[in-house]
N, C-alpha and C positions, 0 to 999 in steps of 0.2 A: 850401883850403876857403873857400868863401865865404858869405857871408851867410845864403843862400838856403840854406844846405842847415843850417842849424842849427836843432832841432827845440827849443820853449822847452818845456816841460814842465812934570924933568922943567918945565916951563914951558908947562903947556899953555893953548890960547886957550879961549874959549866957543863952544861950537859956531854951525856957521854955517848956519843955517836961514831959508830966506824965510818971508819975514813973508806972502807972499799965500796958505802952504796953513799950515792946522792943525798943529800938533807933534804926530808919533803916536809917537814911541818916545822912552822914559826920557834917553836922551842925546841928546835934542834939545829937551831941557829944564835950561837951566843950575844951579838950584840942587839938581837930583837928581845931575849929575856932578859938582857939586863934592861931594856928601856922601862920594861914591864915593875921588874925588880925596885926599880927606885924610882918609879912613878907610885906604886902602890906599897909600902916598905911596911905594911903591916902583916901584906901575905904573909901566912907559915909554908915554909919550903923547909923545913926541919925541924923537928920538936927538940926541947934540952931535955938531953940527959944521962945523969950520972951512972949508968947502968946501961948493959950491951939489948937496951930495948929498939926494935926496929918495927914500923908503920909500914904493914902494908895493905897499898889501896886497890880496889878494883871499880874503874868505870862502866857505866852503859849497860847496864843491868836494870832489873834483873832478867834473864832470860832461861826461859827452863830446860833442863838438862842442864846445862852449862853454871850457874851459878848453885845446881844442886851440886855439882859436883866437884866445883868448887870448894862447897862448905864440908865433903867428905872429906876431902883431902887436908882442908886448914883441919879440921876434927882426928883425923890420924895424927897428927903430928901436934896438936893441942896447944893450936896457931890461933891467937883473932887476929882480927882486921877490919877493916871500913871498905864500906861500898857506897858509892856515891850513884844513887840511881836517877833513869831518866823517868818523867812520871810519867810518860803513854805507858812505858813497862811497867812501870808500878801498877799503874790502873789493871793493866792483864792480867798481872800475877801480885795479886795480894799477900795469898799463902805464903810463897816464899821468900818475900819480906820480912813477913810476921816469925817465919823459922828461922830466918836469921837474926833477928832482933834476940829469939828464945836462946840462940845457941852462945847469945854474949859477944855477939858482932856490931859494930855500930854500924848507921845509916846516914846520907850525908845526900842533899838535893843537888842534883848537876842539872836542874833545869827539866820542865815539861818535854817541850821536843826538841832538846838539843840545839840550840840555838848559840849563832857565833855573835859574844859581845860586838865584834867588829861589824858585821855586815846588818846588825839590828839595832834602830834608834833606844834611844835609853826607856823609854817605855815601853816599849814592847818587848825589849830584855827582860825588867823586872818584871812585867807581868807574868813571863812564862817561867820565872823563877818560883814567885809567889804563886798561881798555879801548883805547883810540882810540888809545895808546900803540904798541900790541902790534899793530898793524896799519902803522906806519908804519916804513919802512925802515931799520934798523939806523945806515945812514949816516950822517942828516939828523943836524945840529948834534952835534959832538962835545963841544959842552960843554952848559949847560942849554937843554936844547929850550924851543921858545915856544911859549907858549899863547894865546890869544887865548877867552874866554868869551862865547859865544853869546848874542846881546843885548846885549852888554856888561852883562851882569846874573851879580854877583859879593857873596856873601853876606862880612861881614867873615872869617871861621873859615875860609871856606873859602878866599879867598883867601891868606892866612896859611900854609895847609897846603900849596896849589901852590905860591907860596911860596919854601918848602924846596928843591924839586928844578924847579922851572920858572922860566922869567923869564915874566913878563906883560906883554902887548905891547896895547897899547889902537891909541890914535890923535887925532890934534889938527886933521884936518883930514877930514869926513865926509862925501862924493860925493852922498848921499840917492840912490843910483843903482838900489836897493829900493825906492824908490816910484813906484806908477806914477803919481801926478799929476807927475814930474819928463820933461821933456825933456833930449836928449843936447847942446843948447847949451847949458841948464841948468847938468845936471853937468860938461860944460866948463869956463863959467866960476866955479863957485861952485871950485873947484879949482883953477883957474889963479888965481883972485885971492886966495885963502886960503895959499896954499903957500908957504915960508921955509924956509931951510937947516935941512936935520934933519926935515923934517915927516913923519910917518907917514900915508900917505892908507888912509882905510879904502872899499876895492871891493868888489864880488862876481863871482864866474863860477858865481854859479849860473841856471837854465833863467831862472827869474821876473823875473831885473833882465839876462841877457843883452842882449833888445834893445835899450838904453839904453847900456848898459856898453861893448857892443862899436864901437858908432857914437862915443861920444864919445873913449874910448882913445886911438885914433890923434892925434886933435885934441889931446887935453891933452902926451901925447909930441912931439907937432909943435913946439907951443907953447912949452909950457916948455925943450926942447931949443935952440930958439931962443933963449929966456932964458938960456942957459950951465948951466942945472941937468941934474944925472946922476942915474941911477934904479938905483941899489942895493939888494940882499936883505939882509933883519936878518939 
């Protein structure tokens, strides 16, 4: 598949945000993720470790075309990673969940329909957690499934309660590959210069940051595979 045919529709740093566009989301403003940071201090926002292993994630999936081709390209360069899916997409596209689970990728619940911790009381956060649950393949992680929270927007309660039966997976190094004032040399380099053994990178494969996402992909796996770093699934 090619370009053309895809229809768009814990030790962690301070985010890394150019200074020439506006900050438009909560963690891309440092004194709101540290609140986050040391309210909930069990998030992983970086994995240890002794070897130039780098995480990376892709949100808001899955979506077809785009997260096929995704896994082309992680697959040319002999890349995994974790996708943290929403479960209306889930419910859509079974299938290519299920080939990503085959191809040695992990899979991580970012919630039913996308729901912000902040603007939803604690129950009905978790439910549309737990939801998103029951849609995702029996298989995925035998031990605590990961979560990843929509926005990165996480009430303290409610975090607490995931908690119990989930690990929460954030990220220490942020693509901004959802905005569209970003270019795919951009998200290149702001990625290639930010990344350190253990780094969790935070992507998307969904329609909105596809074109960006998909262009710069190959470039930062090019790159950094030249630098001796390997791309592992949480």
């Amino acid at each position: 598949m090619n370009q053309s045919q895809i229809k768009t529709s814990h030790s962690p740093k301070l985010p890394n945000a150019p200074t020439q566009f506006p900050l438009q989301s909560w963690f891309e403003t440092p004194s709101m993720r540290w609140q986050l940071i040391f309210g909930l201090p069990l998030l992983s926002w970086r994995l240890p470790s002794d070897r130039k292993s780098i995480y990376l994630s892709f949100d808001d999936g899955p979506v077809a075309g785009v997260t096929e081709r995704i896994l082309e390209i992680l697959g040319d360069h002999q890349a995994k990673a974790t996708f943290f899916c929403i479960g209306q997409n889930v419910a859509c596209h079974p299938r290519i969940v299920q080939r990503t689970i085959e191809l040695g990728h992990s899979v991580g619940n970012h919630s039913f329909s996308h729901l912000s911790g902040w603007k939803n009381s604690v129950r009905a956060y978790l439910a549309d957690v737990e939801r998103c649950d029951n849609y995702l393949p029996l298989t995925v992680n035998r031990g605590l499934r990961a979560f990843r929270p929509p926005f990165g927007q996480l009430g303290l309660v409610q975090g607490m309660r995931i908690l119990a039966k989930r690990r929460i997976v954030m990220w220490d190094v942020n693509s901004m590959d959802y905005r569209d004032d970003q270019t795919p040399t951009m998200i290149e380099n702001r990625v290639c210069e930010n990344v350190r053994p253990g780094s969790i990178v935070l992507l998307h494969d969904s329609a909105e940051a596809s074109p960006r996402t998909i262009i710069a992909l190959p470039k930062i796996l090019e790159k950094l595979s030249s630098q001796g770093y390997q791309f592992e699934a949480i």
